[in-house]
C-alpha positions in Angstrom: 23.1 -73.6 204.8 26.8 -74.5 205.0 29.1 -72.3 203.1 32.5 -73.3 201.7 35.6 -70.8 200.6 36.3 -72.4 197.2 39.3 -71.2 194.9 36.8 -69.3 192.5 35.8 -67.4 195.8 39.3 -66.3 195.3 39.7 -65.3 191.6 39.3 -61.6 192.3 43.6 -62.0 191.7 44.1 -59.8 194.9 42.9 -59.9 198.8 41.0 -56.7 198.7 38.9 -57.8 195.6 38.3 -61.6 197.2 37.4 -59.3 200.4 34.9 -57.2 198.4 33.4 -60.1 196.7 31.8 -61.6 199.3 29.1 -59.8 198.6 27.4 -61.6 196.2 24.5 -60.4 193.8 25.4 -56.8 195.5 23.4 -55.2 193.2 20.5 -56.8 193.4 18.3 -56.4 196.5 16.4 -59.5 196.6 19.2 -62.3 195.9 21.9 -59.8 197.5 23.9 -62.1 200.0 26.9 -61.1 202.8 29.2 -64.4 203.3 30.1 -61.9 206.7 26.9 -62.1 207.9 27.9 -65.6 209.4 31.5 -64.4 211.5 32.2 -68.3 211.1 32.5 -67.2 207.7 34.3 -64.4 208.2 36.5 -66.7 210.2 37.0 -69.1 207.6 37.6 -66.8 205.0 41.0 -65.8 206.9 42.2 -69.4 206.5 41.1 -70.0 203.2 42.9 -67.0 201.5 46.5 -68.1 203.0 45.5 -71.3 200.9 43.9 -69.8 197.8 44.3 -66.3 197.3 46.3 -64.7 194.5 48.4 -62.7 196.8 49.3 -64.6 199.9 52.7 -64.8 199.8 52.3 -60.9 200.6 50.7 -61.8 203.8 51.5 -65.5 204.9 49.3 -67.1 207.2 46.3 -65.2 208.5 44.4 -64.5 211.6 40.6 -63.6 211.7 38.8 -60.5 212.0 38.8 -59.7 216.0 35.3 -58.7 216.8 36.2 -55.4 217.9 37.8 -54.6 214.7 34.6 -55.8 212.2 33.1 -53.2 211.5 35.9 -51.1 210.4 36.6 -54.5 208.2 33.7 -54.1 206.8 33.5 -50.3 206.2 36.9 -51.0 204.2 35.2 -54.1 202.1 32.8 -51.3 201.3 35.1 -48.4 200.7 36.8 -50.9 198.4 34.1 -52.1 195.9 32.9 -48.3 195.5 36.2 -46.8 194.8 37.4 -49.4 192.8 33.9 -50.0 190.9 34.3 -46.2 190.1 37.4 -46.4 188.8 36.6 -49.2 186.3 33.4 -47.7 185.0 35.6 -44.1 184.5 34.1 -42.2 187.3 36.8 -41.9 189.5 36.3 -39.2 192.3 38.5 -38.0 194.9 36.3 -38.4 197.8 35.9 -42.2 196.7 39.9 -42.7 197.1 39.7 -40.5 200.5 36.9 -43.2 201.7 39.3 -46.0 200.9 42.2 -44.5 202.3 40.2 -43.3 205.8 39.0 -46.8 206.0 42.6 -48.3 205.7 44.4 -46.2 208.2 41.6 -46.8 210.3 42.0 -50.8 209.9 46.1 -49.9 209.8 45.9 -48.2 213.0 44.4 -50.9 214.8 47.6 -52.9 214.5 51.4 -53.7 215.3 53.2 -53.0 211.9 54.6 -56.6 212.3 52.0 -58.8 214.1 52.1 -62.3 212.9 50.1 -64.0 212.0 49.0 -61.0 209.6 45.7 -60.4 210.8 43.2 -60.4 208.1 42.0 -56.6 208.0 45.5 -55.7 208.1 46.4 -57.5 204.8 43.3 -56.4 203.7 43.9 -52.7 204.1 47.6 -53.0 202.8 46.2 -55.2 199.5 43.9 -52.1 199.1 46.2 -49.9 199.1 48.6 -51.6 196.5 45.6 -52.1 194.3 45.4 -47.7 195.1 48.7 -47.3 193.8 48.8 -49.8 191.0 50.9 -48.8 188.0 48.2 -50.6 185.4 45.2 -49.8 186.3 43.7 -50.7 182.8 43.9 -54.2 184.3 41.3 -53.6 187.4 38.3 -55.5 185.7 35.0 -55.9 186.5 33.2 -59.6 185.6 29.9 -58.9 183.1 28.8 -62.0 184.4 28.7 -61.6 187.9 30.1 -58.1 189.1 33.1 -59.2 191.0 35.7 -56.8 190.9 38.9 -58.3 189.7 42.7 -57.6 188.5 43.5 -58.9 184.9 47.0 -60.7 185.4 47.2 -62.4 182.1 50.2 -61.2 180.1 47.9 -59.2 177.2 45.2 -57.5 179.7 42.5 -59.9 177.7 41.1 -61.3 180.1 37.0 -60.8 180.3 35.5 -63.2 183.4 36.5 -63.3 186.9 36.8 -66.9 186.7 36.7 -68.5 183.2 35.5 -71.7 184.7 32.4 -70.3 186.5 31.2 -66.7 185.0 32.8 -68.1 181.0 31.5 -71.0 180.8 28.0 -70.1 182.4 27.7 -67.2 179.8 29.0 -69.2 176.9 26.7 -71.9 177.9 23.9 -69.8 177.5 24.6 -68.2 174.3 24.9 -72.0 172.9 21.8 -72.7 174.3 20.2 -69.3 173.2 22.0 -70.1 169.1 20.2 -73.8 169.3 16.8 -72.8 170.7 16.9 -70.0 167.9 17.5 -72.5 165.3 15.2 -75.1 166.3 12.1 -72.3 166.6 13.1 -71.7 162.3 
């Protein structure tokens, strides 16, 4: 199956989320999928967030995962969704953050302070870290629809879907759906 990097792929609002997000379904074991399991997809995902992600005038152009750094990419996706998935449910724990922030400096590490083009773990540690750090955290949301972690940009913290055009409209779809099936059973 061929996958594309679409803008909703990006509406987690900052790299870290969009990183932790390709997980899809996490939760659920059967349907549970990795967009990384393909690394053409991990590839791809580099070039698509320069083009679509919230945050990529903090990083500029970006260079794919080298193979010898993946799996600390992908220990940091991880540390990312749990600390941050803590934190927005209210159980925020200190070994969480010191997760997050050992798989950062380990990712950090790996790399020249200015090596351009950014490469994609790199930005991906330093969005995390922001996120970390972030002055509002009332506006680190997570979708009811679809889990994804995301940050809540609009100017009165209001908003409830990761991407109104996907998760909203699939859930208000359904309640219409569920409202006329109810009245046609009267």
């Amino acid at each position: 199956m061929t996958f594309t990097w679409t803008p909703h792929r990006f509406s987690g609002g900052a790299l870290a989320f969009d990183v932790a997000n390709s997980v899809v379904l996490r939760f659920d074991a059967e349907r549970r999928i990795d967009r990384y399991a393909d690394p053409a997809a991990i590839d791809g995902f580099a070039a698509a967030a320069a083009r679509f992600c919230a945050d990529r005038d903090l990083f500029g152009p970006l260079r794919p995962v080298a193979p010898e750094n993946l799996q600390a990419f992908l220990d940091l996706r991880e540390a990312t969704d749990r600390h941050f998935r803590a934190e927005v449910l209210g159980h925020p724990s200190s070994g969480r953050l010191a997760d997050l922030l050992d798989a950062a400096s380990t990712v950090i590490r790996r790399h020249a302070l200015k090596a351009a083009p950014t490469p994609l773990d790199a930005a991906t540690a330093r969005s995390a870290l922001m996120l970390a750090t972030f002055a509002e955290p009332q506006r680190l949301k997570i979708c009811p629809n679809c889990q994804w972690l995301f940050l809540d940009r609009s100017r009165n913290r209001s908003r409830t879907w990761c991407d109104m055009t996907v998760c909203g409209n699939r859930v208000k779809a359904s309640r219409h759906y569920q409202r006329q099936r109810k009245e046609l059973i009267q």
